[in-house]
C-alpha positions in Angstrom: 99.4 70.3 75.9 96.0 71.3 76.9 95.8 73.8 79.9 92.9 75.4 81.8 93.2 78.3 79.4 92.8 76.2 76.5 89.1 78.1 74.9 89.0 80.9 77.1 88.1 83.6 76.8 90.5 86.3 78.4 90.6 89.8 78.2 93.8 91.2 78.6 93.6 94.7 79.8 96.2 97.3 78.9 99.7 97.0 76.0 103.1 97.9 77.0 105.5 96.0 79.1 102.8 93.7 80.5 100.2 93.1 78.5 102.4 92.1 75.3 104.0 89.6 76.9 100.6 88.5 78.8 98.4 88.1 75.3 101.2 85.9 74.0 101.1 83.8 76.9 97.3 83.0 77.4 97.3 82.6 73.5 99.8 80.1 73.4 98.2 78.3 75.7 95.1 78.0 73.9 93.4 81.0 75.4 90.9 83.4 72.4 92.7 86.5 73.8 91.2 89.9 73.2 93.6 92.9 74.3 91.6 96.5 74.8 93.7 99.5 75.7 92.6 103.1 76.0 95.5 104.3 73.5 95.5 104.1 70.1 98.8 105.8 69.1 101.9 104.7 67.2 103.3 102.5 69.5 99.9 100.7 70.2 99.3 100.3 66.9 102.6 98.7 66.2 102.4 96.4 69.4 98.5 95.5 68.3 99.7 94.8 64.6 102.2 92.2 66.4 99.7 90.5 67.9 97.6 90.2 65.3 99.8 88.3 63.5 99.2 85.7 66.2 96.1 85.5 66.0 95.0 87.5 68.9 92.4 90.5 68.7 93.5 93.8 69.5 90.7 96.6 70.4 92.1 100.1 70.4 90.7 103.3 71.9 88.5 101.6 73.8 89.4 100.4 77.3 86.5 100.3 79.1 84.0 97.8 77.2 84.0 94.6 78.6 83.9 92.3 75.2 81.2 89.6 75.7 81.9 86.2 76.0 84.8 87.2 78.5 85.1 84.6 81.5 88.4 86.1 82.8 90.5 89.7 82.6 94.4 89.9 83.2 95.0 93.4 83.7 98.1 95.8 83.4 99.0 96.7 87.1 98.4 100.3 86.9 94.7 100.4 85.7 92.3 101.5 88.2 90.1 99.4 90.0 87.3 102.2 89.2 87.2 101.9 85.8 84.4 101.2 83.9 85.7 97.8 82.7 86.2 96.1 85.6 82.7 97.5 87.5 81.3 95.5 84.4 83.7 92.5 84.9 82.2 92.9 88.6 78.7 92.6 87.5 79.2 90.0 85.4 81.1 88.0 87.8 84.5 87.9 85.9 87.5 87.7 88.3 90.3 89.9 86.9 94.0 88.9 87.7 97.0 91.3 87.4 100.2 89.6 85.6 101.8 88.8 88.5 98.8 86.6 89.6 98.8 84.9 85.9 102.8 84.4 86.5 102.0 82.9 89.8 99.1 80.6 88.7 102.0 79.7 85.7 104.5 78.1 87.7 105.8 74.9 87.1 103.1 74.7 84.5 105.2 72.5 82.1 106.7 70.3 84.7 109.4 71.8 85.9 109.8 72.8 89.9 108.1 76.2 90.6 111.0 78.4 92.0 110.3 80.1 95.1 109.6 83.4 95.5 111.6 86.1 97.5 109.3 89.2 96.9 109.6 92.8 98.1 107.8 96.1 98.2 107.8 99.3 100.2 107.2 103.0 99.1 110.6 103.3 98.6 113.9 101.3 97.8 112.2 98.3 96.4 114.8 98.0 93.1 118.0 98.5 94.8 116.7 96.1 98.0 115.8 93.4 94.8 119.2 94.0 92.7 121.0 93.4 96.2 118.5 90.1 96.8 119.6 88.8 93.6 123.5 89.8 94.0 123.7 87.9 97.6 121.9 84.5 95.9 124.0 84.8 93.1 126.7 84.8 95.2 125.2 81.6 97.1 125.7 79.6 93.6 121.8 80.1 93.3 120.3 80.2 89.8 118.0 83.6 90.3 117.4 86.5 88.2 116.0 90.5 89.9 112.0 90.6 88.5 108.5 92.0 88.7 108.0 95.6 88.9 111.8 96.0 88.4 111.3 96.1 84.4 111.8 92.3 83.8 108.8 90.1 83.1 107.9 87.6 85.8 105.8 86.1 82.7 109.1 85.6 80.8 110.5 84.1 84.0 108.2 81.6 85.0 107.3 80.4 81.1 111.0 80.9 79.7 113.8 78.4 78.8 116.2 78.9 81.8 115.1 77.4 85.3 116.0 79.3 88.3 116.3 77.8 91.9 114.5 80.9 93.6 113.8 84.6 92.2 113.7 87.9 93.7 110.5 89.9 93.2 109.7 93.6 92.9 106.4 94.0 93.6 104.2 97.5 94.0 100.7 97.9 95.3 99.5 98.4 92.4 100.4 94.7 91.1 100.0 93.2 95.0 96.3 94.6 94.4 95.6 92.0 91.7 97.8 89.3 93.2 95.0 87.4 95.6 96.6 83.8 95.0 100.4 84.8 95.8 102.1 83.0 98.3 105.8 84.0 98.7 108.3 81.5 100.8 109.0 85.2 102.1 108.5 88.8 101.9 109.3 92.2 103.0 107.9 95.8 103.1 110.7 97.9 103.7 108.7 101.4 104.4 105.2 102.4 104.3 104.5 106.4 103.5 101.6 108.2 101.3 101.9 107.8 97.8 99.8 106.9 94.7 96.3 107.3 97.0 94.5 108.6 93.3 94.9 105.4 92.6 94.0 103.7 96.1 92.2 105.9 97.2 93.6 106.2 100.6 96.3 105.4 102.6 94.4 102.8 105.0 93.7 101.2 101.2 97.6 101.6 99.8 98.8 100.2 103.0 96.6 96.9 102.8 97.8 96.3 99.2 101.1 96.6 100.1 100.0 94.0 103.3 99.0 91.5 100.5 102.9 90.1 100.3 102.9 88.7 103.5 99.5 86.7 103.1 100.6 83.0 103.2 104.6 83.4 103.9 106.1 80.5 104.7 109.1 81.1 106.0 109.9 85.0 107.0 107.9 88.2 106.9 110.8 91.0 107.5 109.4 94.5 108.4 111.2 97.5 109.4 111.6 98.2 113.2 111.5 102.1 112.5 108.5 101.9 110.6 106.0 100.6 112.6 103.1 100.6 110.1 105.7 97.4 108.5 105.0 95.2 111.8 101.5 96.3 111.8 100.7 94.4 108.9 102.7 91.6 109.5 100.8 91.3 112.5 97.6 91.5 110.1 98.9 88.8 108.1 97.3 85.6 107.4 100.9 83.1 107.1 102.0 79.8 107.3 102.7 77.6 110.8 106.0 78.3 111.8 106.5 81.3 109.6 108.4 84.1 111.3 108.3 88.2 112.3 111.8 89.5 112.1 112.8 92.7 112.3 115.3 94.8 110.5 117.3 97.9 112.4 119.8 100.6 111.6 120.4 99.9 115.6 121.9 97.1 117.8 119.3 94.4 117.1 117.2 92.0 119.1 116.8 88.6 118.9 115.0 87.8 115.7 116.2 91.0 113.8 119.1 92.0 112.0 120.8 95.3 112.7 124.2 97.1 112.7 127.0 96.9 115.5 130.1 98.8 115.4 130.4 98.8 111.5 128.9 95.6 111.2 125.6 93.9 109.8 124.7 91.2 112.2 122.1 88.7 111.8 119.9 87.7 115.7 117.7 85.6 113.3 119.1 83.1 111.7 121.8 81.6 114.3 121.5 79.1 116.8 120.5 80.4 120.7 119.3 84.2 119.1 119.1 85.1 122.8 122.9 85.2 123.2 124.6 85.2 119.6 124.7 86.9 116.6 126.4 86.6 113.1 128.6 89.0 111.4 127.2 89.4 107.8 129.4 92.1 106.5 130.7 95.6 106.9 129.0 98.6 106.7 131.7 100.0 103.9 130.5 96.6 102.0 127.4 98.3 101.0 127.5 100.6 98.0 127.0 103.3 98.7 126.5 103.3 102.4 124.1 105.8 103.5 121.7 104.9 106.2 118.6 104.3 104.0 121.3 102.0 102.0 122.4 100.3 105.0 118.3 99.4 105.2 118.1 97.6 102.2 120.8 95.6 102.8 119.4 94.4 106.1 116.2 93.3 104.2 117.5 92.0 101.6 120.3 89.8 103.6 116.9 89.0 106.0 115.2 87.5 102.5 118.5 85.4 101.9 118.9 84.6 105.0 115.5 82.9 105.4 115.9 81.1 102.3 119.6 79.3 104.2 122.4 81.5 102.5 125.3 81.8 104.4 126.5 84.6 105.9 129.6 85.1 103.6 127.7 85.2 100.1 125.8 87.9 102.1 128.9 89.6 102.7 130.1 88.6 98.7 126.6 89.7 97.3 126.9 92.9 98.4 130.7 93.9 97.6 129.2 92.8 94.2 126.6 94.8 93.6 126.7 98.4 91.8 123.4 100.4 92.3 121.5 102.0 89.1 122.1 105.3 88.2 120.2 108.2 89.7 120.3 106.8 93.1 122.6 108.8 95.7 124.9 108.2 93.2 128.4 110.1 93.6 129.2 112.3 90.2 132.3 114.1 91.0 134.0 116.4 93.4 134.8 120.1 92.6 136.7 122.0 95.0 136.0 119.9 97.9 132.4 119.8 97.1 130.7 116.5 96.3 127.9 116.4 93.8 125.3 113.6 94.3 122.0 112.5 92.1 119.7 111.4 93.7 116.9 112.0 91.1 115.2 108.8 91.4 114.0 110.5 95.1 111.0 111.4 93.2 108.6 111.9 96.6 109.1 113.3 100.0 109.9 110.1 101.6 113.1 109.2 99.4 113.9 112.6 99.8 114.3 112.9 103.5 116.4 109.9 103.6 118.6 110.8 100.9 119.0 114.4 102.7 119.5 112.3 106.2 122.9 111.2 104.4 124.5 114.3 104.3 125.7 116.4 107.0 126.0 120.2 105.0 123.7 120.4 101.7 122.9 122.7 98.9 119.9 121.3 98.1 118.6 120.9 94.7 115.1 120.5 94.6 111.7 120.6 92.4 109.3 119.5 89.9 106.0 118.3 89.9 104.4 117.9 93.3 101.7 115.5 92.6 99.6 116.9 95.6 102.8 116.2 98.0 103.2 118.7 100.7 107.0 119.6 102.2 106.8 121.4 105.7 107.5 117.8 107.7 110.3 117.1 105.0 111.9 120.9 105.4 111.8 120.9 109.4 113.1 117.7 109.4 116.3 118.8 107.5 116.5 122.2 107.7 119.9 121.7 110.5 121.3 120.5 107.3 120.5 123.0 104.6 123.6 125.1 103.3 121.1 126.5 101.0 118.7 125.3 98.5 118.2 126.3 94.5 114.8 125.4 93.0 113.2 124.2 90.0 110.4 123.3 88.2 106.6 123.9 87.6 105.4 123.3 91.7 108.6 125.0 93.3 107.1 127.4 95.2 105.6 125.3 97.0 109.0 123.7 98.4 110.0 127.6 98.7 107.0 128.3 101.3 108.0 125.1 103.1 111.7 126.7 103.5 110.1 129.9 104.4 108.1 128.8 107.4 110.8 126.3 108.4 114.2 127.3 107.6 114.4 130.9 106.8 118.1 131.1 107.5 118.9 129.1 104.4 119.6 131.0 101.0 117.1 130.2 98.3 117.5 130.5 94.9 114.6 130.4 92.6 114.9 129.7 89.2 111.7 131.5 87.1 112.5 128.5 83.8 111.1 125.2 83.7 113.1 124.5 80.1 116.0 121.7 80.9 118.7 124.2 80.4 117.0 125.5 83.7 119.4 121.9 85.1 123.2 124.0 84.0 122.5 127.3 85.9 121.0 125.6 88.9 124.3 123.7 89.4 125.8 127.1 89.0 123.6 128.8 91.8 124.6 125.4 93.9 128.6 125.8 93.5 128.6 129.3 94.2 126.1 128.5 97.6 128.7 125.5 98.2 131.6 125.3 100.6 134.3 123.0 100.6 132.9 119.8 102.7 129.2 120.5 101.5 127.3 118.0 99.6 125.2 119.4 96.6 122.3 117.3 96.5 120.3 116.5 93.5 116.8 115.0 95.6 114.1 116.9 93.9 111.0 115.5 96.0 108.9 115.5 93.0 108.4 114.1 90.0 110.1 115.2 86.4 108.0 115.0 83.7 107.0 119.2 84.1 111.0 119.2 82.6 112.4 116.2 81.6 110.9 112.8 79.8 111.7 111.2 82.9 113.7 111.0 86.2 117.0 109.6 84.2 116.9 112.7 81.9 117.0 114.8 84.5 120.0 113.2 86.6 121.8 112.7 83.3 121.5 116.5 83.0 122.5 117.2 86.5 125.5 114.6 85.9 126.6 116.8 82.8 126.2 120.0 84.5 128.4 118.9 86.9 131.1 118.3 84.8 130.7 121.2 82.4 131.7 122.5 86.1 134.7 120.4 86.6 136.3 121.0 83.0 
C-alpha cells in the first residue's frame, strides 16, 4: 500500500538498536533509505551488509555528510544536535525526526487502532517505573508490552503483528528531543537532576526536553511533589482541555495526588469527592523492594494506570507481580548479619543518594568514572549514615575529598587498582568495616566503563564477591 514514504528520500542517521530496525521500516514502506554512521567496525559492517541485502544503502565512516537528494533524516536518539549533519539538514531545510517520532507518526498506519501511549522519563527510575506500568495493566487484562528507551523497539511495536490496547513508554531526553509530534494520553517525569548536559548543553536545555512528554496530554500529567522542577514544567506545558496536574508524594497526599498513609498507597485522584476520600491501592510491603525511591515509582506508575481507568486492585496485583532487573537495590545475601546490596545501576549522584537514603548504617561502596559529577552535596547529605566507605575506580579521589571535607569520621579505604579483581578485595575491606545490622552498599555514583564493559559487569562481580564471602 502506498504511504507518504513511498519515494523518499530518508536518511537514517546512526546503526544499532534504532537505526536497524528504522532503515527496514522506511524501506518497506517504499522509502530510498540511505543509513550513514560514524563507525565502520565489525559490527557495522555486519549490520550494513544486512541491509544491503534489502536494498538499502549503507555509508560507513562517514556521519556527518548530508547525502543529496535527502528530504527527511530519522536519527538515532543519542546523536547530537551539533553535529555537522544536521547544521546541514538545517540549512537545507530537512526536518530530522528521532525514532520515537517515526513510531508515533506510524501508528495505526495499516488500519488498526493506534494504542495509547503511557510514557515516562525522569533522570532516574524510568525502567523500573515502566516494568511496574506494564505489570499493573497486565494485571488489568490490558494487552501492553514495557517499550522505548527500555531496550524494546517502539518501531517493532507499533508496525509488528500483535496489537496492544495501550503501551508503556520509556522515554529519555535525548529521544523527547526529536519527538516534536508526540502526544501521550499521559505522562510523567519522575525527577529532574543534572546529567547528560554535553549533550544538552545545559540544564535549562535537558530539563525542557524532558518537558516535551507532557506537550498535548490528554488525560494526566503526574509530577513529583518533592521535586518541584516536575510541576514546573507541567505548569509549562501546552495539554489538552480537561487534562489534569496530579501529584505524587512519599507523604499523606492531597487531593489530586497519590501518596502513602500508614503503610498504604492511596490514590486522592482518581475517586469520587477527592476533597474527602481516598482509595487504598496497596501496601507498602507490596512493592519490591520497598525503599523510598521505590515506593516513588510505584506512585507514578499506579498515577499512569490510574488515569488510563485501572482499578485499584490490578494496581495492588501489578505490583505483587513485578520483580525488578538486576543491579537495582537488589538484595544478594546476608553474611553475619550484614546485608549486601547492588545497586550498580546508581550510576550518577542522584540515584546514589536515594539508594543510600534506604539504609540506615552503610559501608559504602563507591567509584568509577565521574563524568564531570561532583560529590560534596551527595556526601553531607549521607554522611549520618556512613559506617565507612571503600573506594574504586579511575575518579575515586574525587569521592575521597568529598568524605574528607564532609565526613571525616568515616573510615576510608582506598583501593590504588582499577583491574576488576579490584571488585573481590573491596568486598573484603567492606566486611571487615561491617557490623552486624549494617548494610554494604554497592552505589558507585559513577559510571563503570574505567573497569567493567558495563554497569551489569560490575554488579555481577560485586554479586560473586559476595558469595566467595558467604562460602
Amino acid at each position: 500500500m502506498p504511504s507518504e514514504f513511498t519515494g523518499k528520500h530518508v536518511t537514517v542517521a546512526g546503526l544499532g538498536v534504532s537505526g536497524v530496525p528504522a532503515a527496514k521500516v522506511l524501506h518497506g514502506l517504499g522509502a530510498h533509505v540511505t543509513v550513514v554512521n560514524d563507525g565502520d567496525d565489525e559490527r557495522a559492517r555486519t549490520q550494513a551488509a544486512e541491509l544491503e541485502a534489502l536494498g538499502v544503502t549503507v555509508r560507513l565512516g562517514d556521519g556527518d555528510t548530508l547525502p543529496e537528494g535527502t528530504e527527511l533524516i530519522v536519527t538515532a536518539p543519542g546523536w547530537k544536535p551539533t553535529k555537522p549533519l544536521f547544521t546541514a539538514a538545517g540549512q537545507a531545510g530537512v526536518p530530522v525526526w528521532g525514532d520515537v517520532e517515526l513510531a508515533w507518526r506510524l501508528r495505526g498506519l495499516d488500519g488498526r487502532k493506534a494504542a495509547p501511549w503511557l510514557a515516562v522519563t525522569g533522570t532516574n527510575g524510568k525502567t523500573t517505573t515502566v516494568q511496574m506500568l506494564a505489570s499493573i495493566l497486565k494485571a488489568a487484562g490490558l494487552r501492553t508490552a514495557a517499550v522505548g528507551n527500555i531496550g524494546v523497539s517502539l518501531l517493532d511495536a507499533v508496525t509488528g503483528d500483535t496489537e496492544y490496547d495501550v503501551l508503556a513508554v520509556e522515554l529519555s531526553s535525548y529521544q523527547l528531543h526529536w519527538a516534536p509530534s508526540l502526544r501521550a494520553h499521559s505522562a510523567a517525569v519522575l525527577n529532574l537532576a543534572p546529567d547528560h548536559l554535553d549533550w544538552h548543553g545545559s540544564m535549562e536545555a535537558y530539563a525542557a526536553d524532558k518537558g516535551r512528554i507532557y506537550e498535548g496530554n490528554r488525560v494526566a500529567c503526574v509530577y513529583n511533589v518533592a521535586d518541584k522542577a516536575t510541576e514546573d514544567l507541567v505548569r509549562a506545558a501546552d495539554v489538552e482541555e480537561g487534562c489534569r496536574a496530579i501529584g505524587f508524594t512519599l507523604g499523606t497526599p492531597g487531593p489530586s495526588q497519590l501518596g502513602v498513609v500508614e503503610g498504604l498507597l492511596v490514590d486522592r485522584a482518581f475517586v469520587e469527592d477527592r476533597q474527602k476520600n481516598a482509595q487504598e491501592l496497596a501496601e507498602v510491603s507490596d512493592v519490591n523492594p520497598p525503599a523510598p525511591h521505590n515506593i516513588a515509582n510505584a506512585l507514578a506508575a499506579a498515577g499512569l494506570a490510574r488515569a488510563f481507568g485501572v482499578s485499584a486492585a490490578a494496581v495492588r496485583d501489578g505490583l505483587r507481580a513485578f520483580t525488578p532487573d538486576a543491579h537495582r537495590i537488589a538484595h544478594v545475601a546476608d553474611v553475619d548479619g550484614v546485608a549486601y546490596v547492588d545497586d550498580s545501576k546508581a550510576t550518577n549522584t542522584h540515584a546514589t543518594e536515594a539508594s543510600l537514603a534506604a539504609y540506615e548504617s552503610i559501608v559504602w561502596i563507591a567509584g568509577g568514572l565521574a563524568k564531570g559529577a561532583t560529590f560534596d552535596e551527595l556526601v553531607a547529605g549521607a554522611a549520618k549514615r556512613l559506617r565507612g566507605a571503600v573506594l574504586i575506580g579511575a575518579d575515586r579521589a574525587l569521592i575521597r575529598e568529598a568524605l574528607a571535607r564532609h565526613a571525616p569520621e568515616v573510615p576510608v579505604v582506598d583501593l590504588d587498582r582499577t583491574d576488576t579483581g579490584a571488585m573481590l578485595q573491596a568486598v573484603q575491606e567492606a566486611r571487615r568495616l561491617a557490623r552486624p545490622g549494617d548494610t554494604v552498599l554497592l552505589a558507585p555514583a559513577c559510571a563503570s566503563m574505567d573497569m567493567f564493559t558495563n554497569y551489569n559487569q560490575r554488579g555481577d562481580a560485586f554479586a560473586q564477591a559476595v558469595r566467595e564471602l558467604g562460602a
